[in-house]
N, CA and C of each residue as an Amber inpcrd file, in Angstrom:
protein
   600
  10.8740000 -32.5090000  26.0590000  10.5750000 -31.4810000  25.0670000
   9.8060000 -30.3130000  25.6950000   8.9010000 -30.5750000  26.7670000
   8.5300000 -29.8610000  27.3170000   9.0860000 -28.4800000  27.9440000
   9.6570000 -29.6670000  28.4390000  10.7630000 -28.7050000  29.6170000
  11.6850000 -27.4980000  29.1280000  12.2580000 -27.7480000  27.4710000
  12.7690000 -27.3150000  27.1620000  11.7840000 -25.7660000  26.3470000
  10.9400000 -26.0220000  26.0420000   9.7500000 -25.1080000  25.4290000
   9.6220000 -24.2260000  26.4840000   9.3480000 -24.6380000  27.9790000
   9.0440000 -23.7800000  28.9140000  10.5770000 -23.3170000  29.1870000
  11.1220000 -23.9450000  29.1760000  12.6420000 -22.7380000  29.3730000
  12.7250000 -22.0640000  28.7690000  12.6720000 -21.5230000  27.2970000
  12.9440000 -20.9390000  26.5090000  12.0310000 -19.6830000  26.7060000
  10.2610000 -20.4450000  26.8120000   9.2120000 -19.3630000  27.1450000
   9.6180000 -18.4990000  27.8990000   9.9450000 -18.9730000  29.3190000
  10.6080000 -18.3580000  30.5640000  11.9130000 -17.4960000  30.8320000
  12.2190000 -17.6620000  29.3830000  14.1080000 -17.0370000  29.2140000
  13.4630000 -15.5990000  28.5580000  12.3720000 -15.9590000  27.4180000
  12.3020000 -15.1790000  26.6950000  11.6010000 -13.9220000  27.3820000
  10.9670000 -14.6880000  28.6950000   9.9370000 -13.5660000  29.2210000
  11.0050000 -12.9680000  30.4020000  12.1190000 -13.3830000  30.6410000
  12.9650000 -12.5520000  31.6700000  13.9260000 -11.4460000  30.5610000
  14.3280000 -11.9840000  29.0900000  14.8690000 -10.8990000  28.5170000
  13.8420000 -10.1070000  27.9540000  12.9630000 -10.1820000  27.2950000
  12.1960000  -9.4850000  26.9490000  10.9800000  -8.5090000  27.7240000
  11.0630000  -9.0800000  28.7490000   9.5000000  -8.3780000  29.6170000
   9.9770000  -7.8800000  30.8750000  10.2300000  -9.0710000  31.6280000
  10.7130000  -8.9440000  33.3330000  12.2100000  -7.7400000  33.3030000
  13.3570000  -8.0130000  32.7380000  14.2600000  -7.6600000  32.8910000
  13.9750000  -5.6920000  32.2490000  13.7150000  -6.1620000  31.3060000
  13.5610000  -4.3050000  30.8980000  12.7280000  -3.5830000  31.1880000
  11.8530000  -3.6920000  32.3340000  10.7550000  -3.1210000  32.9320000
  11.4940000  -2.4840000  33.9320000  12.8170000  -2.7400000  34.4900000
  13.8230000  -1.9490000  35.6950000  13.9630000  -0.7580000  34.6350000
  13.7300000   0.8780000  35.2650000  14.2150000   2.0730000  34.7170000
  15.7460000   1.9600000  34.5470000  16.5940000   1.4260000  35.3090000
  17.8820000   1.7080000  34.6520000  18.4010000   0.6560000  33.6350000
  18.0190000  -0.3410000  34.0460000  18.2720000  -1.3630000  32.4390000
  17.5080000  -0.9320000  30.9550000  16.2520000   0.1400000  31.2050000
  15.8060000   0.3780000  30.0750000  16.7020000   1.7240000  29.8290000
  17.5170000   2.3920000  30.4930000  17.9910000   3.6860000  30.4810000
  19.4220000   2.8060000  29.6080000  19.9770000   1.9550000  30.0190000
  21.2380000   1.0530000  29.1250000  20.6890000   0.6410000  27.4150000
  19.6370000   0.4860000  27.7510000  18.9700000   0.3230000  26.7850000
  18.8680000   1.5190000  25.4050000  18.6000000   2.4800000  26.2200000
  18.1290000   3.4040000  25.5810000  19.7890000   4.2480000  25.2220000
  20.3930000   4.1390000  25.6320000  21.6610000   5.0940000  25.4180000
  21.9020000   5.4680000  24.8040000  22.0110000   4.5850000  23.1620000
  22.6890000   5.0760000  22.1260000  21.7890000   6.3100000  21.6960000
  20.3340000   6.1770000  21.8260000  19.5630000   6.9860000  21.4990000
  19.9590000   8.8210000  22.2670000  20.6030000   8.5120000  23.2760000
  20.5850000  10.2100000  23.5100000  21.8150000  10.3930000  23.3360000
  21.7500000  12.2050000  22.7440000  22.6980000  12.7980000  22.8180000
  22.4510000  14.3760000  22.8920000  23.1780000  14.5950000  23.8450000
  23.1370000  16.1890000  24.4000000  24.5820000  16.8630000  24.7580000
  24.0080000  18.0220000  24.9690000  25.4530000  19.4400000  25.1350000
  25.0230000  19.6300000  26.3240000  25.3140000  19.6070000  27.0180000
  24.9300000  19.8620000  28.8890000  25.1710000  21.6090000  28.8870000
  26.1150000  21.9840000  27.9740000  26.7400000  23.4360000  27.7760000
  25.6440000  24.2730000  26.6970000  24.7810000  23.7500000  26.0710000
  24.2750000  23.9510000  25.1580000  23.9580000  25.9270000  25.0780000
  24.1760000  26.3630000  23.8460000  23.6520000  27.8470000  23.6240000
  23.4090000  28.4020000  22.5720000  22.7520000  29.1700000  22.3950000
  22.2980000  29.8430000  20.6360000  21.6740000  30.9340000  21.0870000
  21.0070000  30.8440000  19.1410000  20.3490000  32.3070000  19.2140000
  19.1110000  32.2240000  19.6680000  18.6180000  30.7980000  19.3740000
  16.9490000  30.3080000  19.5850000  17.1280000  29.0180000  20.2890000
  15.7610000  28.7160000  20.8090000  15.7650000  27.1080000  21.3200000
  14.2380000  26.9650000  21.1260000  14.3170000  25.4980000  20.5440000
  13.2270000  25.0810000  19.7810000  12.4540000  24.1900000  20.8210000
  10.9970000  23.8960000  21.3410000  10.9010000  23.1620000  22.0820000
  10.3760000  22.0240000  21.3570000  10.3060000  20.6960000  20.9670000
   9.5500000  19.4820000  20.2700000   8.3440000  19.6130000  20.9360000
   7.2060000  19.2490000  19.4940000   5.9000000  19.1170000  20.7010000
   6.1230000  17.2750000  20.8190000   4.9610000  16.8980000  21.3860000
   4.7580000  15.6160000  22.2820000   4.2220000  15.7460000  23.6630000
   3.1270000  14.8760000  23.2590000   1.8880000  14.1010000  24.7990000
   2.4370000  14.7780000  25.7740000   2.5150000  13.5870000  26.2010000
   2.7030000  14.2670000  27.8950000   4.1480000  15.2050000  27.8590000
   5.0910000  14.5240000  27.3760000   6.1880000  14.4090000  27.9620000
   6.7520000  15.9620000  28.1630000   6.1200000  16.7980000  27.0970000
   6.0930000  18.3620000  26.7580000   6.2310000  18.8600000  27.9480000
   5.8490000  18.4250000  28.6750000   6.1000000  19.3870000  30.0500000
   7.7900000  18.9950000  30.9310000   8.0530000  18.2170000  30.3460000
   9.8810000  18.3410000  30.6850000  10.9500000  19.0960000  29.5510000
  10.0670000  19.4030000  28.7350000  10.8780000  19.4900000  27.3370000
  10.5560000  21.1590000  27.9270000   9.7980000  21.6800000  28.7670000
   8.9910000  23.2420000  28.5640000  10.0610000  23.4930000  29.8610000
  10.4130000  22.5890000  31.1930000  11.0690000  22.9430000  31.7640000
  12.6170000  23.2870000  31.7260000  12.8880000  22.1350000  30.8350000
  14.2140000  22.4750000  30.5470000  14.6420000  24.0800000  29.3080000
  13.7510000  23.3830000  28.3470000  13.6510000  25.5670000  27.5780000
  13.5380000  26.6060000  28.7780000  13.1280000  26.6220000  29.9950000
  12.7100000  27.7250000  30.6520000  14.1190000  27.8970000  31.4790000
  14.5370000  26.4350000  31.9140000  16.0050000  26.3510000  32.1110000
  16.9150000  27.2740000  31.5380000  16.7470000  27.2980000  29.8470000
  17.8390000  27.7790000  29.2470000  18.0190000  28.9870000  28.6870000
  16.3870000  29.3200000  29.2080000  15.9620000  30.8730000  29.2540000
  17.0680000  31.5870000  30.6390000  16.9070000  30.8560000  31.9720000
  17.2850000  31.3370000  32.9130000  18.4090000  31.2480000  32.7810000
  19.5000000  30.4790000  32.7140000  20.4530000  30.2300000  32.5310000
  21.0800000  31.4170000  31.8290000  20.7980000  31.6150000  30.7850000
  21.2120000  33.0250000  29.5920000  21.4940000  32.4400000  28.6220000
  21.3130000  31.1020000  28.1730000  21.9900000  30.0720000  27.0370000
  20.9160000  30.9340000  25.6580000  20.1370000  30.9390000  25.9700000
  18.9550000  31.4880000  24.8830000  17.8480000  32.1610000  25.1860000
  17.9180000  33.2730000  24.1250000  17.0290000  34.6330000  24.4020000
  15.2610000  34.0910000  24.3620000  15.0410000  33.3480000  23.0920000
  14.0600000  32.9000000  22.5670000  13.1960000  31.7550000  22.3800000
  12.2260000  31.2540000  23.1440000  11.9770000  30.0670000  22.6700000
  10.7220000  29.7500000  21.6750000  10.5950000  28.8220000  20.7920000
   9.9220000  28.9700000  19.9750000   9.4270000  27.6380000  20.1390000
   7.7070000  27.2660000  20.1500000   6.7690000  26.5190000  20.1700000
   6.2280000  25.7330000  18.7810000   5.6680000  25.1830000  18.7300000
   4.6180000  24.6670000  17.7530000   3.1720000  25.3600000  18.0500000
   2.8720000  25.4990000  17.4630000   1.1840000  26.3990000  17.8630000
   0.6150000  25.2840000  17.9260000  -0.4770000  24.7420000  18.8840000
  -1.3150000  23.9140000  19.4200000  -2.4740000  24.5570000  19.4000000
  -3.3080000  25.0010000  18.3510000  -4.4720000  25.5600000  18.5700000
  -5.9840000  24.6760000  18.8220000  -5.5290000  23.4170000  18.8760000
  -6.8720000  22.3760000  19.2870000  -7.1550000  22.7740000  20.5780000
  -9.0340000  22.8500000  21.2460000  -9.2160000  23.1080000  22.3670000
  -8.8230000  21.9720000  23.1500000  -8.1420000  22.3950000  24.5880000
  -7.6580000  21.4450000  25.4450000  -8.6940000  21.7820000  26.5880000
  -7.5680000  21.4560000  27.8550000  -8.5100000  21.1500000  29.2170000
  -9.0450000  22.4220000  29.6280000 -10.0960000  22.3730000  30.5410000
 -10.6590000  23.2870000  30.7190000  -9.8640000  24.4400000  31.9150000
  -9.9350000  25.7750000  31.6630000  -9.2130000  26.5690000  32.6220000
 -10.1470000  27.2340000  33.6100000 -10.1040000  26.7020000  35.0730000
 -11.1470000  27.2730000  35.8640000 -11.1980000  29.0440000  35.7020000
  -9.4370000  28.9660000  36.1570000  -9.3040000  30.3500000  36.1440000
 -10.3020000  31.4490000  35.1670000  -9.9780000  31.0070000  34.2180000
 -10.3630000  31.4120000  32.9660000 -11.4800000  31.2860000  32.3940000
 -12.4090000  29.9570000  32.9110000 -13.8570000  30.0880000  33.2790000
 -13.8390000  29.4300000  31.2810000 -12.9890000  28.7240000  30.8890000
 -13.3860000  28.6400000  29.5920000 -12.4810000  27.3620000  29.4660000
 -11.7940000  26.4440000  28.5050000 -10.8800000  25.5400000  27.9280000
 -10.3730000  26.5750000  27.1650000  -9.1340000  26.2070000  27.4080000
  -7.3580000  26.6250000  26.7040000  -7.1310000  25.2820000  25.9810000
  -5.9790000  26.6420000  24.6250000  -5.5890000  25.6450000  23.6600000
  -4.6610000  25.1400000  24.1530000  -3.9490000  23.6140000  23.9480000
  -2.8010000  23.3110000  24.2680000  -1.8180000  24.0200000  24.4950000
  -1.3610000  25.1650000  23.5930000  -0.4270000  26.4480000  22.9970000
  -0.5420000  27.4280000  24.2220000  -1.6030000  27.5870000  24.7010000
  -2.0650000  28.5610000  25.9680000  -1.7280000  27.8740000  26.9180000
  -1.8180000  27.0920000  26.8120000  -1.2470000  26.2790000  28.2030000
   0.2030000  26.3240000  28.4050000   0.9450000  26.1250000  27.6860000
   2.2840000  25.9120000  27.4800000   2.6420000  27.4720000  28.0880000
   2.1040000  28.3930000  27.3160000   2.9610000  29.8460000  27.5050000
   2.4830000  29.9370000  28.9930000   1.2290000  29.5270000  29.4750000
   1.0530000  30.1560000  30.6530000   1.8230000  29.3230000  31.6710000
   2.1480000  28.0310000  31.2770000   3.1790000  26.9220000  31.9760000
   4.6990000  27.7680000  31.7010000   5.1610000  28.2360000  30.6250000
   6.8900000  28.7990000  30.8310000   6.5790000  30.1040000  31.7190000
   5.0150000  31.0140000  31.5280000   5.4040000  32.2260000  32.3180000
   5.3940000  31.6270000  33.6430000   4.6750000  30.9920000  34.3790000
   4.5090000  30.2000000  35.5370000   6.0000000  29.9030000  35.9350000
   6.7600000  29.3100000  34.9480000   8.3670000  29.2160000  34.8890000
   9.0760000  30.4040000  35.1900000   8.6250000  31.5950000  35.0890000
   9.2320000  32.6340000  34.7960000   9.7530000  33.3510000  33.2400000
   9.4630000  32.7950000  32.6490000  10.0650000  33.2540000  31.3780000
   8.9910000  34.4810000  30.3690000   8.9510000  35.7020000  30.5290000
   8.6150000  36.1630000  29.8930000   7.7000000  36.3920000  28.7280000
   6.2490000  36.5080000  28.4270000   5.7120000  36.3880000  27.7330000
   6.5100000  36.6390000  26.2150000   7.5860000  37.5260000  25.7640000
   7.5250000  38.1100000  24.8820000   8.8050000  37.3030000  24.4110000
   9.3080000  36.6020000  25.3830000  10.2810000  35.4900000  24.9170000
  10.1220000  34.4120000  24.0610000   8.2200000  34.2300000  23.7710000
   7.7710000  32.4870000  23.7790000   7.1390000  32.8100000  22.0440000
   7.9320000  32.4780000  21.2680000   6.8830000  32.1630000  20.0790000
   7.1880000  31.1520000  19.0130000   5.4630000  31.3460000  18.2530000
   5.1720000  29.8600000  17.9290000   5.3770000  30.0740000  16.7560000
   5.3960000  28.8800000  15.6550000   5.5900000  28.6440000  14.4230000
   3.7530000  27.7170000  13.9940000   4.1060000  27.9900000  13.0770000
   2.5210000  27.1230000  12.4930000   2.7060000  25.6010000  12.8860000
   1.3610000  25.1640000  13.3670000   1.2870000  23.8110000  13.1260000
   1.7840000  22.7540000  12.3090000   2.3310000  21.7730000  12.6340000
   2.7450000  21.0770000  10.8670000   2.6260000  19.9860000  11.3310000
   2.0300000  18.9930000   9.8760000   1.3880000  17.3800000   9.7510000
   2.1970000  16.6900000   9.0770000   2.0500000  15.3310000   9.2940000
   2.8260000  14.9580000   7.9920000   2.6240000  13.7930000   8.8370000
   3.1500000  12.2530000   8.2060000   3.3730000  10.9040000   8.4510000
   4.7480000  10.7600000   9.7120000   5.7590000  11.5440000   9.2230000
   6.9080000  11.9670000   9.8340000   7.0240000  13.3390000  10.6450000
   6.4990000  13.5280000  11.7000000   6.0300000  14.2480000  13.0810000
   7.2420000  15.5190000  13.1020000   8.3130000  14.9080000  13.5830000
   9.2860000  15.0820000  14.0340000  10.0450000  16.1130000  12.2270000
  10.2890000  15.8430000  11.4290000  10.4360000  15.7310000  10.3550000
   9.8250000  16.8930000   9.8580000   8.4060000  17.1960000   9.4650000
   7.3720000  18.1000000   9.7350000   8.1030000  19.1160000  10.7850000
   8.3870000  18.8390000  12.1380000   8.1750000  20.0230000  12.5800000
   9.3950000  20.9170000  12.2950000  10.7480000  19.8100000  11.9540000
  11.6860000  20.7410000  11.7560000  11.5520000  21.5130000  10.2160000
  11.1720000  20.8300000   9.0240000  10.9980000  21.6750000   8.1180000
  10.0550000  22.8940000   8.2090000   8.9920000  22.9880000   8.8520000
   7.9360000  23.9900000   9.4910000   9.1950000  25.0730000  10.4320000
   9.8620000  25.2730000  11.0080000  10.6730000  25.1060000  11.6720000
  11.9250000  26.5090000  10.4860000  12.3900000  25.8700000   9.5540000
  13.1480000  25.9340000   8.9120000  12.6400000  27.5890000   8.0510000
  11.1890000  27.2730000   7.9310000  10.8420000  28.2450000   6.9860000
  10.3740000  29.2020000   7.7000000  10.2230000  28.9160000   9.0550000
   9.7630000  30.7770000   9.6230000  10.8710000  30.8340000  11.1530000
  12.5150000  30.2930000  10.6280000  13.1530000  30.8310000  11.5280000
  13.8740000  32.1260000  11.2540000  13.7180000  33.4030000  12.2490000
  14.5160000  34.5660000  11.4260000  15.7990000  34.6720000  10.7400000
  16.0060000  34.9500000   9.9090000  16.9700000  35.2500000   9.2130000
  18.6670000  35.1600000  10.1630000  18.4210000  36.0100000  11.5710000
  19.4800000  35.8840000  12.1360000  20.0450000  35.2490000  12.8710000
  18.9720000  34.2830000  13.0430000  19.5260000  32.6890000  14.4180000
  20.5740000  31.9150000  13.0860000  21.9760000  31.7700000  14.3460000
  22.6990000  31.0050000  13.6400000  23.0250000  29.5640000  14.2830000
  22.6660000  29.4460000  15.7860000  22.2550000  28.6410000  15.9770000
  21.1620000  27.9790000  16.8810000  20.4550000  27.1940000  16.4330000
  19.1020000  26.7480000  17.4860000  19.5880000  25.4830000  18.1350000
  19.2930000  25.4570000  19.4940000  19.0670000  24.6390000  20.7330000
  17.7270000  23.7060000  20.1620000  17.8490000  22.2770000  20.0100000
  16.7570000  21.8400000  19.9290000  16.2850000  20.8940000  21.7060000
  15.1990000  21.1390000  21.8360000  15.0340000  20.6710000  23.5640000
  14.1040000  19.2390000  23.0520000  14.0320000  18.5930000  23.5850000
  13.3030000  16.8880000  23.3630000  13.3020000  16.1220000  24.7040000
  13.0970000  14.6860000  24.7710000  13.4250000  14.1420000  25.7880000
  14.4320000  13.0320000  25.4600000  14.8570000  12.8850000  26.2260000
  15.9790000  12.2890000  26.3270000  16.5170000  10.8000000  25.0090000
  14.9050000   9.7820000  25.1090000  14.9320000   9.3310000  23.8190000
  15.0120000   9.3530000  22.7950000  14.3120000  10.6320000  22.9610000
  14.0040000  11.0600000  21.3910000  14.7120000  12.3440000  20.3470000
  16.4340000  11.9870000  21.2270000  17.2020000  13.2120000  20.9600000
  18.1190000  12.9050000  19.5320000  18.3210000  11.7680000  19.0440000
  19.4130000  11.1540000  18.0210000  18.2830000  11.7060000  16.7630000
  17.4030000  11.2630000  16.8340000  16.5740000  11.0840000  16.0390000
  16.2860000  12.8870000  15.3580000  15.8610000  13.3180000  16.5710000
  15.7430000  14.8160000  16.6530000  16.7660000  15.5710000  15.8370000
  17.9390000  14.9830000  16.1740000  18.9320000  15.8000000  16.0170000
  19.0300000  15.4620000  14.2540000  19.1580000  13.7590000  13.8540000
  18.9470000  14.1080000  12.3160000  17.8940000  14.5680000  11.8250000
  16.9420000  14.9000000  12.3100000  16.1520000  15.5790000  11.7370000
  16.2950000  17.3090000  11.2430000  16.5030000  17.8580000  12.1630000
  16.7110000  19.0330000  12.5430000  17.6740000  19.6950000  11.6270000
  19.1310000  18.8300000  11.2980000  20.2140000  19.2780000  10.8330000
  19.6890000  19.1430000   9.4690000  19.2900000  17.9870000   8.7800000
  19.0430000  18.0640000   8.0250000  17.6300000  18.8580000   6.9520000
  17.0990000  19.5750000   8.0410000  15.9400000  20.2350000   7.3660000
  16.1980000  22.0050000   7.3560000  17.3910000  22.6080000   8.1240000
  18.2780000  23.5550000   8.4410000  18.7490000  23.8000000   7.4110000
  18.8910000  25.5480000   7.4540000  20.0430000  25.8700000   6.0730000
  21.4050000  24.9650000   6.8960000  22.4060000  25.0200000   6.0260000
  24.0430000  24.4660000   6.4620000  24.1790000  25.1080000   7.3670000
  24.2090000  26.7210000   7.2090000  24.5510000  28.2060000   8.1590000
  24.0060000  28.1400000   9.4800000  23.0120000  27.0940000   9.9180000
  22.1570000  27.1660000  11.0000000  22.7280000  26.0830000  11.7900000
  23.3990000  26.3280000  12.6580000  23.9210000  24.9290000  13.7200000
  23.3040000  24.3230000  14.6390000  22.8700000  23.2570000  14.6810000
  21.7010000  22.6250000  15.7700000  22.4750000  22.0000000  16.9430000
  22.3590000  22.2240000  17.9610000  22.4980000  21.6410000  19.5930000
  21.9090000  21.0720000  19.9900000  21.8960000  20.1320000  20.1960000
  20.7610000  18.8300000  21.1200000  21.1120000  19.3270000  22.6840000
  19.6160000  19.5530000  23.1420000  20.0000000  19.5360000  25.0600000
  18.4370000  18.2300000  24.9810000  18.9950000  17.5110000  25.9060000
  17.9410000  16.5540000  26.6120000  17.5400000  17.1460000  27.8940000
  16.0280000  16.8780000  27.3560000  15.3010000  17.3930000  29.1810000
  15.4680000  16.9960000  30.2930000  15.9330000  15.6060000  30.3650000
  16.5580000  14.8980000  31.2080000  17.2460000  13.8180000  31.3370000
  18.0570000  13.3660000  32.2280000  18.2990000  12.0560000  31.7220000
  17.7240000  11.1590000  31.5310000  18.1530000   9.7980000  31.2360000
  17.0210000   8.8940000  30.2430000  16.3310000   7.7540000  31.6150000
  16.4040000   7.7250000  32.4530000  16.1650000   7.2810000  33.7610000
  15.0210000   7.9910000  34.2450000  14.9550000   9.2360000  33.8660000
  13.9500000  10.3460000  34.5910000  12.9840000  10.8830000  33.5100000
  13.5250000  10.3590000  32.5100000  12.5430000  10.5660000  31.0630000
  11.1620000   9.8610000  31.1240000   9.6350000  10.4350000  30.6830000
   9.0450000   9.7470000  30.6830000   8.6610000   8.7340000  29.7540000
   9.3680000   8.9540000  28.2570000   9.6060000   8.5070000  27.3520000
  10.3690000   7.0310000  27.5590000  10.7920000   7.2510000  28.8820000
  12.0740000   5.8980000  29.1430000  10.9480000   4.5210000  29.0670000
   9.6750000   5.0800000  29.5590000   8.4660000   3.7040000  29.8550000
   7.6040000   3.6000000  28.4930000   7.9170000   4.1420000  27.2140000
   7.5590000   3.9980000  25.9080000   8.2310000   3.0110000  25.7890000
   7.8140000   1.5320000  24.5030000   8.2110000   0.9460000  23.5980000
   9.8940000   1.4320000  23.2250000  11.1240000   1.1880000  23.2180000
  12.1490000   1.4630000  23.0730000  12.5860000   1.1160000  21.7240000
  11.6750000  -0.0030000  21.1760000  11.8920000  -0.6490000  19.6240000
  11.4930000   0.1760000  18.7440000  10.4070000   1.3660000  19.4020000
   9.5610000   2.0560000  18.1690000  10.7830000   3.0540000  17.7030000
  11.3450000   3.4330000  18.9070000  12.1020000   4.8790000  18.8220000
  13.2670000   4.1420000  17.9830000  14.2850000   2.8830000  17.9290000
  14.5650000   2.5230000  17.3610000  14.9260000   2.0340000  15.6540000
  13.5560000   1.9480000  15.7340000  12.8750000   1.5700000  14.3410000
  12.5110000   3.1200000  13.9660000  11.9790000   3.8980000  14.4210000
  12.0770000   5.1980000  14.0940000  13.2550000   6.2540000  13.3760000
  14.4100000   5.7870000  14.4030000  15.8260000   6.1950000  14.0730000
  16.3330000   5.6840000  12.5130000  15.9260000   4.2300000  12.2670000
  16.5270000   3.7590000  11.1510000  15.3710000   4.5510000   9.7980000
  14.4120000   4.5260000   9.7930000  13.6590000   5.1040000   9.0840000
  14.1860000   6.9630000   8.4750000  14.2470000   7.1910000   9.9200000
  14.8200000   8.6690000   9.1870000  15.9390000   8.6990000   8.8270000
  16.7980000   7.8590000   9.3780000  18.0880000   7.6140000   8.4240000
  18.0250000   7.8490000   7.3220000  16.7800000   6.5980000   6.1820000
  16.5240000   6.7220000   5.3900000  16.0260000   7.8300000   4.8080000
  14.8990000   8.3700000   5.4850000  13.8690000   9.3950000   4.0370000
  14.3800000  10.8130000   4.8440000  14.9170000  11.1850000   5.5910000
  15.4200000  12.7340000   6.5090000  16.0990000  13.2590000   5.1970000
């Protein structure tokens, strides 16, 4: 009886722990979750905020600045004080950081703007309705940028908080191997997906 308890323990800890800790078995893992336009283009491109990972999501928008895919990119305003800027002899807001990270990119100060902050239980959800109500009148379609996990999800979000007239494009910042999101919990984003199914 023993023996059999510890096999099972030992099975459970090679599918569950040992085995999906390899980046490309969690990238198989993760698949269904992304989806992107490698071609992607519009009138605007939206960047998702998020932790760390924001800084692949800022490279690839600056990407699609260079590229010519999109004139405009538009932020979340981050006005909480962040890390401190020697340069600057003071702490920058998150939001300051970012613009001075795409001009650093090259992209144009007058290219980069933000929309109001937005809260809610549902993050993602929030930002696209925030999103919805101060996009100009003439974008017909927005580029939404994310990481690679967190692009299915994104994408019902997005469409559904959009007039009809407004067409949304998923580009992933990277692939899901090179994502830093790939070493997050994979069940949350999961369980996440089915949720907005529901209330999106």
């Amino acid at each position: 009886m023993r023996v059999k308890v510890a096999a099972v323990v030992f099975s459970c800890f090679l599918l569950f722990v040992l085995v999906p800790s390899f980046p490309r078995v969690r990238a198989i893992i993760a698949a269904p979750l992304r989806v992107t336009d490698t071609e992607a283009k519009g009138d605007a491109c939206y960047v998702l905020a998020g932790g760390e990972t924001v800084w692949e999501r800022l490279n690839a928008a600056a990407d699609l600045v260079h590229l010519g895919r999109v004139p405009r990119i538009y932020l979340m305003d981050a006005p909480s004080r962040d890390q401190y800027n020697v340069r600057a002899g003071r702490s920058w807001s998150r939001g300051k950081w970012y613009v001075d990270y795409l001009i650093w990119r090259g992209v144009p100060a007058e290219r980069i703007s933000f929309i109001p902050s937005s809260h809610g239980f549902f993050g993602t959800r929030a930002e696209a309705r925030t999103l919805a109500l101060h996009l100009p009148t003439g974008v017909r379609q927005v580029v939404i940028v994310s990481s690679a996990p967190h692009m299915r999800r994104a994408l019902l979000a997005f469409r559904r908080a959009l007039p009809p007239l407004v067409g949304v494009v998923p580009y992933a910042a990277t692939d899901l191997a090179s994502s830093q999101e790939i070493y997050y919990p994979l069940w949350i984003e999961y369980l996440k997906l089915l949720v907005y199914t529901v209330v999106s």
